[in-house]
N, C-alpha and C positions, 0 to 999 in steps of 0.2 A: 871338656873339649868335644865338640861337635864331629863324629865322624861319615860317611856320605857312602851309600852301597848302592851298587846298579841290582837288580836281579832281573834274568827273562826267565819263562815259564814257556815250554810249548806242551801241548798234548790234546788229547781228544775232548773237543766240546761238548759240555754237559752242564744244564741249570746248578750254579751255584759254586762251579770251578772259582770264577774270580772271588766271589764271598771268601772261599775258602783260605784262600794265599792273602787276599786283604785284613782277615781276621787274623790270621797266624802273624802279620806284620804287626798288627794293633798292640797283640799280647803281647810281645816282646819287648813294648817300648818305643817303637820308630815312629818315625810320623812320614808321609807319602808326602813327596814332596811332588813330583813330575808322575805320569803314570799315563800309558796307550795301552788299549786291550784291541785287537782287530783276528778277524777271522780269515784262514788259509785255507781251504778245502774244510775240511770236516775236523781244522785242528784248531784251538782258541792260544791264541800267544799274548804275552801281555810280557811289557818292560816296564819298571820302575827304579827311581829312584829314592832313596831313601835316605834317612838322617834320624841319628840317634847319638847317646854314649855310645862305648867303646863296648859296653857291657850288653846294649840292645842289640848291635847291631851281630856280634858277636852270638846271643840269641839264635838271631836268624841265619844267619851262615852253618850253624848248629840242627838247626829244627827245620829248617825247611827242605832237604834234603830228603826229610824224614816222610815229610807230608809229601812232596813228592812224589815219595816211593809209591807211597798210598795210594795217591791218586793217577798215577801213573803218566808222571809230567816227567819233562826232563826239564833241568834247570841249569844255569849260569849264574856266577856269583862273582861281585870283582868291585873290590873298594875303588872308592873315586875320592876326589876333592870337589870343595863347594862352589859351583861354574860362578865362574868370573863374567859376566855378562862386557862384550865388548861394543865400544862402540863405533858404528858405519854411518858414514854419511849417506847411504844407499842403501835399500835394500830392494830386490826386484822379486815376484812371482811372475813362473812362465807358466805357462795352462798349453798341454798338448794334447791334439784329439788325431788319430792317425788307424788305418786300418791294422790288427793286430801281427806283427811282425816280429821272431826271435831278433835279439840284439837293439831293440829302437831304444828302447831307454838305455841301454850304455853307452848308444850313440850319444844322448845328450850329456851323460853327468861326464863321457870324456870331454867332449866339447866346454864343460866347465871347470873340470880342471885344467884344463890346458888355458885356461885365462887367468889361473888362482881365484876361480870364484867361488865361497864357500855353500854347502848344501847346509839349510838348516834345519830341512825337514824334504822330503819326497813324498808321493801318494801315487799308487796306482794303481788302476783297477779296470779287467776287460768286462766290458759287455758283451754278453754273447747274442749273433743272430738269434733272431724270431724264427729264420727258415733255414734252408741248406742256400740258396740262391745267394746270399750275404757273409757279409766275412765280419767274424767278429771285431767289434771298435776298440780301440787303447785310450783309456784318457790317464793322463799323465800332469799330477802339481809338482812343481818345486819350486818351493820359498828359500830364497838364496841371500847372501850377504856379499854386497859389493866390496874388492878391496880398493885401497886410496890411489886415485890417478888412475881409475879405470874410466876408459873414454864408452858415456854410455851410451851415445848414438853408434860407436862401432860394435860396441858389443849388440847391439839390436838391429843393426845390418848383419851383422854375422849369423845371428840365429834365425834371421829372416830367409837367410839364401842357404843356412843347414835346414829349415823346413820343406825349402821349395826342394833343394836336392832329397829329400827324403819324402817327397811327396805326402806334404804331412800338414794340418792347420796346425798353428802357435801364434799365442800375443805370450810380450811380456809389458807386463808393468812395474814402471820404478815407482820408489816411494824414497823419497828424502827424508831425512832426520836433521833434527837441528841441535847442534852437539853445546 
């Protein structure tokens, strides 16, 4: 039986961090199934999922702790089940560019849940001024999942005039699927 582990990893970036937690998975038996590595100030994080026996995965919940220590990560461990891919007639990406402000992006993902519309991934990253004169930039992805009977010309007046009130550029784009 095929069992499914998330693990994060955060700690301080150094050549060869992720080798390490990748090769420690390998030895145990799991195979990477899903896997982000991104950098946060001067820290390296990485999420995976994983898939093995009962006995690999078991392994790693065991040994990784270990390495860890070593390397001086802190880690999360938390069995899952094997994602069920669902299907949407819709799926939209919104692209936000907005001068950098605490709160802008919870401004958007409330504005999406408050329509039940699913996040399927986020991105966000400031650019910092060239000088003192300028304020640093926000850009901002999220790839999202329409649910059924969402009207999507409303939903794209809605995020049109949360832009304008938030003095902010945004497109989104839909993408249909054909079920």
């Amino acid at each position: 039986m095929e069992h499914y582990l998330v693990i994060t990893a955060v700690g301080t970036d150094r050549p060869g961090i992720s080798d390490e937690v990748t090769h420690l998975v390998t030895q145990c038996g799991c195979n990477i199934i899903d896997s982000r590595i991104a950098l946060f100030g001067h820290e390296f994080t990485l999420i995976m999922l994983l898939s093995g026996n009962g006995n690999a995965i078991s392994r790693v919940e065991v040994t990784l702790p270990l390495k860890a220590q070593e390397h001086e990560l802190l880690t999360v461990m938390k069995r899952t089940s094997k994602h069920k891919a669902r299907l949407f007639s819709y799926t939209a990406d919104f692209h936000i560019e907005a001068d950098d402000m605490p709160g802008l992006i919870g401004q958007f993902t409330h504005f999406l849940a408050a329509r039940k519309v699913d996040i399927a991934s986020l991105s966000a990253h400031t650019h910092e001024a060239s000088d003192t004169d300028n304020t640093d930039r926000l850009f901002i992805q999220i790839s999202t999942n329409i649910p059924e009977g969402c009207n999507l010309m409303t939903l794209q007046e809605e995020f049109e005039a949360l832009c304008t009130d938030l003095l902010v550029t945004g497109t989104v784009n839909f993408v249909g699927h054909n079920q």
